[in-house]
C-alpha positions in Angstrom: 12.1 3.3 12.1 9.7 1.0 14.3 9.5 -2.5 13.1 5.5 -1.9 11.9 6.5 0.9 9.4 9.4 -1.4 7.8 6.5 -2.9 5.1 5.4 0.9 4.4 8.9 2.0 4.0 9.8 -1.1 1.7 7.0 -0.4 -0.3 8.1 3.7 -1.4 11.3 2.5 -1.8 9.7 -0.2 -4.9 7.6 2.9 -5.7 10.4 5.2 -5.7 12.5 2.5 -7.9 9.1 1.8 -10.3 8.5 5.6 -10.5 11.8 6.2 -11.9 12.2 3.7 -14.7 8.7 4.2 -15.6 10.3 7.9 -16.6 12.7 6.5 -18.0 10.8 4.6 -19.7 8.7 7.6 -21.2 5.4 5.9 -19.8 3.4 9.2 -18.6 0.4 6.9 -17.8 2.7 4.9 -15.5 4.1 8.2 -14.3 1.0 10.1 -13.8 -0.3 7.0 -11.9 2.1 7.2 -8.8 0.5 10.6 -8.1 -2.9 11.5 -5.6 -5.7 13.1 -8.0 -4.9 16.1 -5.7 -0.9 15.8 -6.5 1.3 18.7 -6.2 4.3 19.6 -8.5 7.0 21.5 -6.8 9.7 22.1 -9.6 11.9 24.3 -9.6 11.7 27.3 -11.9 8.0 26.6 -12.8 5.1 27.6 -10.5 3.8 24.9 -8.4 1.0 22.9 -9.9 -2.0 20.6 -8.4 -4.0 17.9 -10.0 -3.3 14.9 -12.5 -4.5 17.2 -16.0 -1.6 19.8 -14.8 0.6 17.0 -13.7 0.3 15.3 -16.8 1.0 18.2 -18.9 4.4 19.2 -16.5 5.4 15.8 -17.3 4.3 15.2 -20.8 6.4 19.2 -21.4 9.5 17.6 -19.7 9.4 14.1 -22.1 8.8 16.1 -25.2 11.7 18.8 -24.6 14.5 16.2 -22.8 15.9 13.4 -25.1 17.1 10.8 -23.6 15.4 11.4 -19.9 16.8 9.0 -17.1 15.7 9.3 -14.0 17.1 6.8 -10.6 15.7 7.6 -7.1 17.9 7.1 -4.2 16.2 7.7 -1.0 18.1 8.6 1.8 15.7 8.6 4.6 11.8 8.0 4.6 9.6 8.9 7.3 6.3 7.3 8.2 3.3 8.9 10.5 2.6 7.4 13.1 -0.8 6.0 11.5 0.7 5.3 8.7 -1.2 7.6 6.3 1.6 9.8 5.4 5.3 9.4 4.5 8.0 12.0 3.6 10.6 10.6 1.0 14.3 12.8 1.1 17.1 11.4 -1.0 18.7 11.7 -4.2 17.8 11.7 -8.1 19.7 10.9 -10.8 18.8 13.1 -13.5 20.0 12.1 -17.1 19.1 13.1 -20.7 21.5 13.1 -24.0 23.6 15.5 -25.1 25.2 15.4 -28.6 24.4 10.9 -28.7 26.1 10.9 -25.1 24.3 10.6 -22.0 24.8 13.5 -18.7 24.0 12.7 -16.0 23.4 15.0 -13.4 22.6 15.0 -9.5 19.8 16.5 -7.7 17.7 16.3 -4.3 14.4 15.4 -4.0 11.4 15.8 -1.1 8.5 13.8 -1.9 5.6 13.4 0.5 3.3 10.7 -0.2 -0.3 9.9 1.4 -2.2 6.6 1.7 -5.1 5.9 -0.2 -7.4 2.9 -0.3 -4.2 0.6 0.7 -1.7 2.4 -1.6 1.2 5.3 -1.3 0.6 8.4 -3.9 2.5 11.2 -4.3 0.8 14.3 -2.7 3.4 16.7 -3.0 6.5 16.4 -5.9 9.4 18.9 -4.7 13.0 18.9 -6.5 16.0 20.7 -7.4 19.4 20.2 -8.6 23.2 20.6 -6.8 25.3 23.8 -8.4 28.1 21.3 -7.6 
């Protein structure tokens, strides 16, 4: 990556860190937040839906049905425009939640492509799925 995207690329990777214990944290403001009013969700087994009142309510389903959610982004490699207006995010999330009082953790892949607004990365599109192995 050239030396005038390293600033963008620090920056998703403090999103990407904030972003995860915020659901951790069960903050669906702070979650909702990191996404573009135009946000995509792109989970698996769910049709795909756009905009923060349906983003909200994907999220706000998943904190309500999983106890115990943990969520860690690892990204492997993140790719800047050249203008600097769009990035895609491709790495690794680790996906926990409690079982019987213990804590699973599980591992899936994630593809996140975020858009600059007004100064700061959102999340345009939200795209997941999890390793059989």
């Amino acid at each position: 990556m050239g030396e005038k995207h390293k600033a963008d690329e620090a920056a998703i990777r403090r999103l990407d860190e904030e972003w995860g214990k915020a659901a951790t944290n069960s903050d669906i403001d702070a979650v909702v937040s990191f996404y573009a009013h135009d946000g995509s969700l792109v989970w698996p087994d769910e049709p795909a839906v756009h905009g923060t009142a349906n983003i909200r309510a994907n999220w706000k389903k998943m904190m309500d049905t999983i106890t115990g959610l943990k969520l860690r982004f690892t990204p492997e490699r993140i790719v800047i425009s050249d203008d600097a207006s769009l990035a895609s995010d491709f790495g690794k999330v680790e996906f926990g939640q409690e079982v019987n009082g213990k804590t699973q953790m599980q591992i899936a892949k994630y593809v996140v492509v975020w858009r600059k607004e007004k100064g700061s990365w959102k999340v345009l599109y939200d795209s997941w799925n999890m390793n059989s192995k």
